[in-house]
C-alpha positions, 0 to 999 in steps of 0.5 A: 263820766260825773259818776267816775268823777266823783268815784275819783274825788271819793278816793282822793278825798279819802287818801288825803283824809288817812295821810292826815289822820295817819301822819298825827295820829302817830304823834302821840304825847302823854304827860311825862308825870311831872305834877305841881305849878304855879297857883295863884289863886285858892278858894274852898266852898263850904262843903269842902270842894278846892278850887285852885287858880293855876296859871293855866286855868282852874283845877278842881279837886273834891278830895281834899287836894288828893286829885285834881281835874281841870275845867274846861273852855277858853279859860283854860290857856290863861292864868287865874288870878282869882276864883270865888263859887256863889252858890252854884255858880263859880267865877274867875278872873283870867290875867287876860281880863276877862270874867269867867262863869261856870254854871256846872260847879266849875268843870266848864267855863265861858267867857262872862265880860273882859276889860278888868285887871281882877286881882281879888274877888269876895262877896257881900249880901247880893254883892260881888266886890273885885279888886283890881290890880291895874294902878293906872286905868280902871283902879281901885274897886268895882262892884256887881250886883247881877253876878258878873254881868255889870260892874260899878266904880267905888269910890275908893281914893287914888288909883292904888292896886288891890291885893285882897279884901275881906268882909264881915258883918263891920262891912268891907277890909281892901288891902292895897299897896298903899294900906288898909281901907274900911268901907260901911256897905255897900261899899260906896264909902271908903275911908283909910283904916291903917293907924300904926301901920307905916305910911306907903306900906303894902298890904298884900292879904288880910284874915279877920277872926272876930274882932282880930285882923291880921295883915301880911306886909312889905314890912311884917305882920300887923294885928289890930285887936278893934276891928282895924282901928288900931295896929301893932306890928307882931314880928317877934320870930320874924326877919324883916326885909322881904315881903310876907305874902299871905296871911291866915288864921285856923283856930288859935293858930295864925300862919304866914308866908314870906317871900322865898322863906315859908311859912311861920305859924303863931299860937297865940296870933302873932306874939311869937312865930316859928318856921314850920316846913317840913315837907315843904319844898316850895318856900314861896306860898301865895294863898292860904284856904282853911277848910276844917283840919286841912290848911291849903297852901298854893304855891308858886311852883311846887302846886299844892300843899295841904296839912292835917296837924297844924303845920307840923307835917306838909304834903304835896298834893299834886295828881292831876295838876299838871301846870309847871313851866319847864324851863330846862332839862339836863340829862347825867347818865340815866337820870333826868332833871328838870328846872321849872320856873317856881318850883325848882329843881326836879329829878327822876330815875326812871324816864319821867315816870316818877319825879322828887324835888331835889331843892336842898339849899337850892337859892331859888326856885326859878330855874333857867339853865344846866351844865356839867363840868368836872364832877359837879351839876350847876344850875343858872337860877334867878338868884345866882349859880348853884353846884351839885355833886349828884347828892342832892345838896346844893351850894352856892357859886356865886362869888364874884357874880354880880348879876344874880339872873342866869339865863345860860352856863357853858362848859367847853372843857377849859372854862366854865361861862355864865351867860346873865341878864344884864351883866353880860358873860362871867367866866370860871377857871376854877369850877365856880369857885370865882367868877371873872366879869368879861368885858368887850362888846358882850359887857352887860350884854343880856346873855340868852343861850351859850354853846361852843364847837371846841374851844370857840364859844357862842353866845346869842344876846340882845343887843349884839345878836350873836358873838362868838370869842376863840381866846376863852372869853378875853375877846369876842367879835359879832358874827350876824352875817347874813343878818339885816339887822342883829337876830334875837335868838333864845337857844343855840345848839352844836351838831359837829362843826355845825351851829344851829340857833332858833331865831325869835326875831331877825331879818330877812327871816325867823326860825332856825339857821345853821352855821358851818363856818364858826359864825362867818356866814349863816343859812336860814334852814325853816324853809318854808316856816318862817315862824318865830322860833323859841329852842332848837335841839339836835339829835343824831341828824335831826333838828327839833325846832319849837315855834310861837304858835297861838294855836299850840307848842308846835314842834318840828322835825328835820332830818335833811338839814331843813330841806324838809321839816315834818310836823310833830305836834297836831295843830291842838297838841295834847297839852293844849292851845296857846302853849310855848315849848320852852325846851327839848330834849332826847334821852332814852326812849323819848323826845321830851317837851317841857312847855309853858305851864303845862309841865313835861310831856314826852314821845317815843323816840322811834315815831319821829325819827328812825334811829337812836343812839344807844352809847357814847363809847366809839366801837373798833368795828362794824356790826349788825347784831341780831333783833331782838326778840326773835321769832317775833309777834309785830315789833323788834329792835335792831342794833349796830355798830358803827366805827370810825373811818379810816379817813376820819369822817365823822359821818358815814352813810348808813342804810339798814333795809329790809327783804322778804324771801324773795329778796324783795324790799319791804322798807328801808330803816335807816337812811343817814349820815351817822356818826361813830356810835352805837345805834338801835331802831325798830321794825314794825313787822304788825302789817306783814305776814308771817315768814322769813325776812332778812336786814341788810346793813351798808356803810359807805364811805371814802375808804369804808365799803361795808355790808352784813346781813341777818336773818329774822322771823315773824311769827303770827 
C-alpha cells in the first residue's frame, strides 16, 4: 500500500514538475537588440579595462568599449553611481546605499556595507575617500581605511552635496554644490579653495593636469593656473544658462559637457572652445575617462561613446550593453520605434534586429509617448511635442504648449490632445501647429494615458482619476463608478467599444478593469491578481497586462476577458529581477516589452496566443487558405480570412481544428471571437506521425454558418 502511494505521489510530483518546466519554458524572451542606456558612472584601470556604472549594474568591457558583459549579484538591479578598481578589488556605490566589492575583477559583486548616499569615489595613499550626495543626513565626506569596511566623517563644512573629488600630490580637490574645497591629507582639514568663482556656485566635476585645474559649473567653466588658488572663468565659444556637467583633460586638449548641448573641446585648456559631435547622438554626457588615444564619454541614454582623434569623429560603443529604459513603442507600417528615457528616439526596419538613432532636431531625449496623425509621427517628450514626416528630422510643435512635459498624445480623427504633467489636456485643430489649453476639471491636471472609442476621449489623471469628454475636449466629466476612491491609472487602451486601463492604485482593488459603456461603470477583470498594474495592451482578443513585481517584469496574458490570466514571464524572467515593464507592444511575429533599464526584449507572437492578424484591409469573403509549406517537416502556417457579417457583428466565433485520417481531433487552434481581418496561426505537427491531416475552419454567427476544409501533409 505505502509502495502504490509513493508510486503515486512519484507521478504526481513529476506531472506537476513538467506542466511547470513546460508552461515557462515556452516563454522564452531574447533581447530585441536595442544596445546603449544611461551610465552614470566611468572608471579605467590603468591597463586599459572600463568599467562603466549603468543604471542597471556594472558593465565591463576589455576591448576598449567594443563589447560589453555584466557583473553579476544583487547589484546588478541598482543603478551605480560610482565605480573605482584599487588593486584588484573593484568598488561600487549603488543608488540604494549600498557599497559593493568584487574581488574578481568586477564580474561578481557582494554587498560590502549600505547606509550612504556615495556619489563619487577616489583613493589616496591607504585611503579610500567618497563623497556623498545626501544634503540632509550623512553629508559631506567619508573616508576608509580598510577597503570599504569602515567609513569615517571629514570635517568638511555644512552639509552640501559632493559631486567629484580629485587627488594629487597637493592632497584632495571636493567639488560641491556649494564650490570647490581643498583639504592637506588625510583629509581631516578642509578648507574653501574657490577665489573667483561666484558664490553659490555648483561644481559638478574637477580635472587637474599639473598645476592646471578645470571645473565644469552651473555657470561655465573655470581654470585655476595654482593649484586651485585663483580662478578665471574661460567660456569663450560657451553659452551660458545651462549647467556644463563634466569636465576632462587629454593631452592639450581640454573637453566639456553641457547639459542637453554636447561636448565643446579647447586646445589651449579653455581659451577657446568649439562643438565637436560628430556621431554623437546623445547630447547629455555625464563622465569623461582618458585612456591613452581613447576618450570615453558615458551618456545619459545613448550608452557609450568613444574617440580615437580628438573629438573630431564619436562612435558608439554599445554591444552587450543593454540598460535603456523604454518608455513607448509605435509601430507605422513595418518600422518600428522605440522612445527611451535618455537616449531619444530609436527606429528599426527589421523587427528589432537592428536599430539607429533617429535624433535630428529632436528637443529632448526623454521620450514618453507616440501618435499618428495625417501624415506626421509625433513624439511627447520631456521638452515639448515634436512632429516627423517619416524622413527622419524632426521639428518642434510646440506653439501654444505651455507645459513642455508630455506624458500622453491622442489622435481620434478630428483632433489631436496632449496629455501633460501639469498643465492638464492641450487640444490641436491643425496638426500641431497651435495648440489650445482646455479647461474644466481636467485644468492642470497631470495627464498620464489618452485613448478615445470614436469621438469620446479618455484620459487617466491624478487628481480626477479617470474623465472622459464627448464634444472634443470643450467639457469633460469623471467616470470612477465603481471606484471608492479616484484610481491612478498609468495606460488605457481600446478593444472595440470596450476600455481597458491597468490600475497602479484604486479601491476596491488594483490591476486592470474594463468599461463597456463609455466609462459609466467599470469591472475589475485581474481576478484573482490584484497587483499593481503599470500598461495594458490589447491585441486581437488578448490583454497583456504588466505588473510591479519586486521579483521581475511580470506580464500577463488573457484571452477570455480576464476569467483567466496566464503568466508569461518566468517568476526570474530573462531580463532580470526587480525590472518594471514600461510598455507592450504586438507587431509582426512578436509581443514585445520594453522594461526599466533593461532596454527591449520580445517573443514569438505564436507562443502566447494562438492567432495573429496579418492585414488591416477587411476581405469580402471567407477563406481557408492552404498552410504553408506543405508537405511539411514539424511546423506550418495557416491563413484565413474573415468577413464582415451581414448583421454587422463585428466579432464572430472562429474555430480552426485539426483531424488525422480517421477524423479524429488532433488540437483545436483557434477558438475565438475575431473580428473582420486577415488572420494566420500555426500548427506544430513536431509530435505527431507522418501522414494526412485535415483543418477545418467554422464561422458561426446570427446570420453567418460557414465551414471549409483543407488537406496537409506531414512528412518525417
Amino acid at each position: 500500500m505505502l509502495r502504490k502511494l509513493y508510486t503515486t505521489l512519484s507521478i504526481l510530483v513529476l506531472f506537476v514538475f513538467f506542466v511547470t518546466t513546460s508552461a515557462y519554458s515556452q516563454y522564452n524572451w531574447t533581447s530585441a537588440g536595442l544596445e546603449g542606456g544611461i551610465i552614470k558612472s566611468l572608471f579605467v584601470r590603468a591597463d586599459g579595462v572600463v568599467y562603466a556604472g549603468t543604471q542597471r549594474g556594472v558593465y565591463i568591457s576589455v576591448d576598449f568599449g567594443t563589447t560589453w558583459t555584466k557583473g553579476t549579484g544583487n547589484i546588478s538591479q541598482y543603478g551605480i553611481n560610482a565605480v573605482i578598481v584599487v588593486g584588484n578589488m573593484v568598488f561600487a556605490a549603488a543608488d540604494n546605499g549600498g557599497f559593493y566589492v568584487s574581488y574578481d575583477n568586477g564580474y561578481n559583486f557582494s554587498l560590502l556595507n549600505s547606509g550612504y548616499n556615495i556619489n563619487t569615489l577616489c583613493k589616496l595613499d591607504q585611503f579610500i575617500y567618497a563623497g556623498l550626495g545626501s544634503s540632509m543626513v550623512n553629508s559631506g565626506i567619508i573616508f576608509s581605511s580598510n577597503y570599504g569596511v569602515n567609513w569615517s566623517q571629514t570635517n568638511l563644512p555644512g552639509t552640501t552635496v559632493v559631486n567629484d573629488i580629485v587627488t594629487d600630490d597637493v592632497g584632495l580637490y571636493a567639488a560641491t554644490n556649494d564650490g570647490v574645497y581643498l583639504a592637506y591629507h588625510p583629509g581631516s582639514s578642509w578648507i574653501k579653495y574657490d577665489s573667483g568663482i561666484p558664490a553659490g556656485t555648483k561644481v559638478f566635476s574637477l580635472k587637474k593636469a599639473g598645476s592646471l585645474l578645470l571645473a565644469s559649473t552651473d555657470k561655465g567653466v573655470y581654470r585655476s593656473n595654482d593649484n586651485g588658488g585663483t580662478w578665471n572663468a574661460v567660456n569663450n565659444g560657451l553659452t551660458t544658462g545651462l549647467p556644463f556637467i563634466a569636465v576632462t583633460i587629454q593631452g592639450t586638449n581640454a573637453y566639456t559637457c553641457q547639459f542637453g548641448k554636447g561636448v565643446y573641446k579647447s586646445s589651449n585648456y579653455g581659451d577657446a572652445w568649439v562643438q565637436v559631435y560628430s556621431g554623437l547622438n546623445d547630447f547629455m554626457i555625464y563622465k569623461f575617462a582618458v585612456y591613452n588615444a581613447y576618450l570615453y564619454a558615458a551618456s545619459a541614454g545613448g550608452g557609450m561613446y568613444v574617440t580615437v582623434d580628438n573629438g573630431v569623429s564619436w562612435f558608439p560603443k554599445n554591444s552587450g550593453l543593454n540598460v535603456h529604459t523604454v518608455n513607448a513603442l509605435h509601430f507605422v507600417g513595418n518600422v518600428m520605434y522605440a522612445g527611451t528615457q535618455g537616449g531619444g528616439v530609436y527606429r528599426s526596419l527589421n523587427l528589432g534586429a537592428n536599430w539607429s538613432p533617429r535624433n535630428e532636431l529632436l528637443g529632448n531625449t526623454i521620450v514618453y509617448s507616440f501618435a499618428d496623425a495625417g501624415n506626421f509621427i509625433y513624439a511627447g517628450t520631456y521638452g515639448g511635442i515634436f512632429r516627423n514626416n517619416g524622413s527622419g528630422v524632426w521639428e518642434a510643435m510646440n506653439n501654444g504648449l505651455t507645459d513642455s512635459i508630455v506624458f500622453a498624445l491622442n489622435y481620434n480623427g478630428a483632433n489631436l490632445f496632449a496629455g501633460t504633467q501639469s498643465g492638464g489636456i492641450y487640444r490641436s485643430s491643425n496638426f500641431g501647429s497651435l495648440w489650445t489649453k482646455l479647461s474644466g476639471i481636467i485644468l492642470n491636471d497631470t495627464v498620464y494615458a489618452l485613448a478615445n472609442i470614436g469621438s469620446t476621449v479618455f484620459a487617466s489623471t491624478k487628481q480626477n482619476g479617470f474623465v472622459k469628454s464627448t464634444d472634443q475636449g470643450n467639457t469633460w466629466q469623471t467616470i470612477n463608478n465603481g471606484f471608492t476612491y479616484n484610481p491612478l491609472s498609468l495606460s488605457l487602451a481600446v478593444k472595440g467599444n470596450d476600455l481597458y486601463s491597468g490600475v497602479f492604485y484604486g479601491s476596491p482593488n488594483r490591476g486592470i478593469f474594463k468599461t463597456s459603456d463609455l466609462g459609466n461603470s467599470w469591472n475589475w477583470i485581474s481576478n484573482p491578481v490584484s497587483d499593481a498594474s503599470y500598461f495594458v495592451h490589447t491585441y486581437l482578443n488578448n490583454i497583456f497586462a504588466s505588473y510591479y513585481n519586486f521579483a521581475g517584469g511580470v506580464i500577463r496574458v488573457t484571452t477570455n476577458e480576464g476569467a483567466n490570466w496566464s503568466l508569461i514571464t518566468p517568476l526570474q524572467p530573462q531580463w532580470g529581477d526587480n525590472c518594471d515593464v514600461k510598455c507592450i507592444k504586438v507587431f509582426a511575429d512578436y509581443v514585445y516589452a520594453g522594461t526599466s533599464g533593461k532596454s527591449l526584449w520580445r517573443i514569438p507572437v505564436s507562443s502566447v496566443v494562438s492567432v495573429r492578424s496579418i492585414s488591416e484591409n477587411i476581405p469580402d469573403k471567407f477563406k481557408l487558405f492552404q498552410n504553408y509549406p506543405n508537405p511539411f517537416n514539424g511546423g506550418t502556417k495557416i491563413k484565413f480570412d474573415v468577413q464582415k457579417s451581414e448583421s454587422g457583428s463585428q466579432n464572430l466565433e472562429v474555430t480552426l481544428k485539426i483531424y488525422d485520417a480517421l477524423g479524429r481531433e488532433v488540437e483545436t487552434l483557434v477558438n475565438e471571437r475575431l473580428q473582420p481581418g486577415t488572420y494566420e496561426t500555426t500548427f506544430d505537427g513536431s509530435g505527431l506521425n507522418s501522414g494526412v491531416y485535415f483543418y477545418r475552419m467554422v464561422v458561426n454567427g446570427q446570420t453567418v454558418n460557414f465551414g471549409e476544409t483543407r488537406k496537409m501533409l506531414l512528412l518525417k
